[in-house]
matplotlib code that plots the C-alpha trace (Angstrom):
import matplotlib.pyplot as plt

x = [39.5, 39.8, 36.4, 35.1, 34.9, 31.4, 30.1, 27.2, 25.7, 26.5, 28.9, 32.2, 35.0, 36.3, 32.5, 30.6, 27.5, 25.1, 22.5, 21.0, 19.8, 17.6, 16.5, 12.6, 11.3, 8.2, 4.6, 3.4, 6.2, 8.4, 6.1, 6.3, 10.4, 10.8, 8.9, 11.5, 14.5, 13.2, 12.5, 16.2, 18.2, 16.4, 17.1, 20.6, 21.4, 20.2, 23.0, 25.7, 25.9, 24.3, 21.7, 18.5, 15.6, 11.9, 9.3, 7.3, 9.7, 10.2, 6.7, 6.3, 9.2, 7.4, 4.0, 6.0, 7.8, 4.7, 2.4, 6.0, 6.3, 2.8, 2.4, 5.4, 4.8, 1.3, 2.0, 5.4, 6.2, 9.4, 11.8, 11.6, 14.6, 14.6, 17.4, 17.2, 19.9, 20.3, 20.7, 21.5, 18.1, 16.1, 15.7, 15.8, 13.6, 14.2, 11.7, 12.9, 10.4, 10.1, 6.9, 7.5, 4.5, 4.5, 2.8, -0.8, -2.8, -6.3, -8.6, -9.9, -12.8, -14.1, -16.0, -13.1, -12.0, -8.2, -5.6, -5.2, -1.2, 0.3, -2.0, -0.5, 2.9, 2.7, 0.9, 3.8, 7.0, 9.0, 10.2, 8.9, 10.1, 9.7, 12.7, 12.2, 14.7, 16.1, 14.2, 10.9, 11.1, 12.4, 10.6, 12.2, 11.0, 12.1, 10.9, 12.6, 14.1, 13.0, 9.7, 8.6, 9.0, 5.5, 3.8, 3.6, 3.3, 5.3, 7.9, 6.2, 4.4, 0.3, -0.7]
y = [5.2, 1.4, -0.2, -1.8, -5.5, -6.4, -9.9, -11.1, -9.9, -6.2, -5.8, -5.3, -7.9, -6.3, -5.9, -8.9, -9.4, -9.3, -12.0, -15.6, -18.5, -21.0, -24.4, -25.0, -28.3, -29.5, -28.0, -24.9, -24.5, -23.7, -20.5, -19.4, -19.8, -18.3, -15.0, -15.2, -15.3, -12.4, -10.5, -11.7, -10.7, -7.2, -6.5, -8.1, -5.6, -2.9, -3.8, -5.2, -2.8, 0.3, 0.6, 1.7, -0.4, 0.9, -1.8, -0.9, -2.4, -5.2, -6.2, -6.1, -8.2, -10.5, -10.9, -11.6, -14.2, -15.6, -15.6, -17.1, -19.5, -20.8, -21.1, -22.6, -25.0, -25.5, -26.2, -27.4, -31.4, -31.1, -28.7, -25.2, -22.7, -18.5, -16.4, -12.9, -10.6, -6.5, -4.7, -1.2, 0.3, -3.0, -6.3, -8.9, -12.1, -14.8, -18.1, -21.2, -24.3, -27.5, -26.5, -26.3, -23.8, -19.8, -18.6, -16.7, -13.5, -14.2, -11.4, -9.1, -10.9, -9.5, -12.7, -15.0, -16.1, -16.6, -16.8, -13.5, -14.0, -13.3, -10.3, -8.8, -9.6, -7.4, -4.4, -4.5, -4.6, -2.3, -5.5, -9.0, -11.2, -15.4, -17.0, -20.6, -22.9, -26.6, -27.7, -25.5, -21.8, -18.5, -15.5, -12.8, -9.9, -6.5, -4.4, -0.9, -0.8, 2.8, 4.7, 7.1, 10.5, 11.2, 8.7, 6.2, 2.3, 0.9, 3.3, 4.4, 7.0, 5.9, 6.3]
z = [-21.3, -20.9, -20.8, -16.9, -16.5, -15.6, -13.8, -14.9, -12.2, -13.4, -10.4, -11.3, -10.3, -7.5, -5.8, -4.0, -5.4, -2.4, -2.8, -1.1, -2.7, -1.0, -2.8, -1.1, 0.0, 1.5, 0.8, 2.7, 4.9, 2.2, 1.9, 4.9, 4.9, 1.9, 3.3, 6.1, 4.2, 1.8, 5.4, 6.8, 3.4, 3.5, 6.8, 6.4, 3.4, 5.5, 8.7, 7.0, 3.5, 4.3, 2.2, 2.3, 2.5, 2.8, 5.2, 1.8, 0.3, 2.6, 2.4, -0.8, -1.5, 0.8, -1.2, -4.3, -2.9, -1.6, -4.7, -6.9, -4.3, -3.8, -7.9, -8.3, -5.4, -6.7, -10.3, -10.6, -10.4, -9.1, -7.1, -6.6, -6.3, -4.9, -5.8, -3.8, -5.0, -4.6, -8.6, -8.0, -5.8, -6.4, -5.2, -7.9, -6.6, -9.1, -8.9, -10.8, -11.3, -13.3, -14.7, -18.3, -18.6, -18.9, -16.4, -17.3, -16.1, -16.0, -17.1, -14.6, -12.6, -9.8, -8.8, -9.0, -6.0, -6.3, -8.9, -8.7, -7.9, -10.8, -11.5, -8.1, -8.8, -11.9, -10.2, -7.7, -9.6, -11.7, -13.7, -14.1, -16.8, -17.7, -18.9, -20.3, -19.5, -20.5, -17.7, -16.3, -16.4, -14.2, -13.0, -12.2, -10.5, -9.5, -6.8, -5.7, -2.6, -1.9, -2.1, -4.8, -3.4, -5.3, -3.5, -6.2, -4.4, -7.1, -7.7, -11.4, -11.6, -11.9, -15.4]

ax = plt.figure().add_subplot(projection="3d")
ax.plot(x, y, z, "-o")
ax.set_aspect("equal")
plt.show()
């Protein structure tokens, strides 16, 4: 059996990769777009591909790109770029800054208001990872496109 060619991607030559990328200017509008496109490509994989997308899903997807957004817009000196691109049953949302910083949980604090983002984003995903870069850092993110039939937000089963 002769081995598949893969993309880098992990779609095979033949197969177009389904996926948006969107470079964000400006202060808070930029948030508010970015929620828009995430909305738009989910819908957009739904109508034009077939597959199945759950509104948990969809808004979830849209929180994460929020909180990325807003921290990277907050903390990073320079541009911002959003990749949102379909992996088998997720929905890969990749955040790239300038901020040469790893991004940080706080502890648990019930009487902090705020900076609870990244906390959230990690509660909500099946993946999340930080790749440093030659310039700033990337987030990626991975969120199921389907619910758990056992009732499970993320799509893990609660430990």
């Amino acid at each position: 059996m002769e081995p598949v060619p893969v993309n880098e991607d992990g779609t095979a030559p033949h197969e177009q990769a389904i996926q948006t990328t969107m470079a964000l200017q400006g202060e808070g509008t930029s948030i508010a777009e970015a929620r828009h496109l995430a909305a738009r490509f989910l819908t957009r994989v739904q109508a034009e591909h077939g597959l199945p997308v759950s509104q948990r899903a969809v808004d979830v997807t849209q929180l994460v790109v929020s909180e990325l957004v807003t921290n990277a817009r907050k903390y990073a000196p320079g541009p911002v770029m959003m990749d949102l691109r379909i992996v088998g049953d997720l929905v890969e949302i990749v955040v790239w800054d300038s901020a040469p910083e790893l991004p940080v949980a706080k502890a648990a604090d019930a009487g902090r208001v705020g900076q609870h983002g990244l906390e959230i984003v990690m509660a909500v995903a099946q993946g999340f990872e930080v790749q440093m870069e030659p310039v700033g850092k990337r987030i990626t993110v991975r969120i199921a496109l389907l619910d758990d039939p056992g009732g499970a937000v993320t799509g893990r089963r609660p430990q």
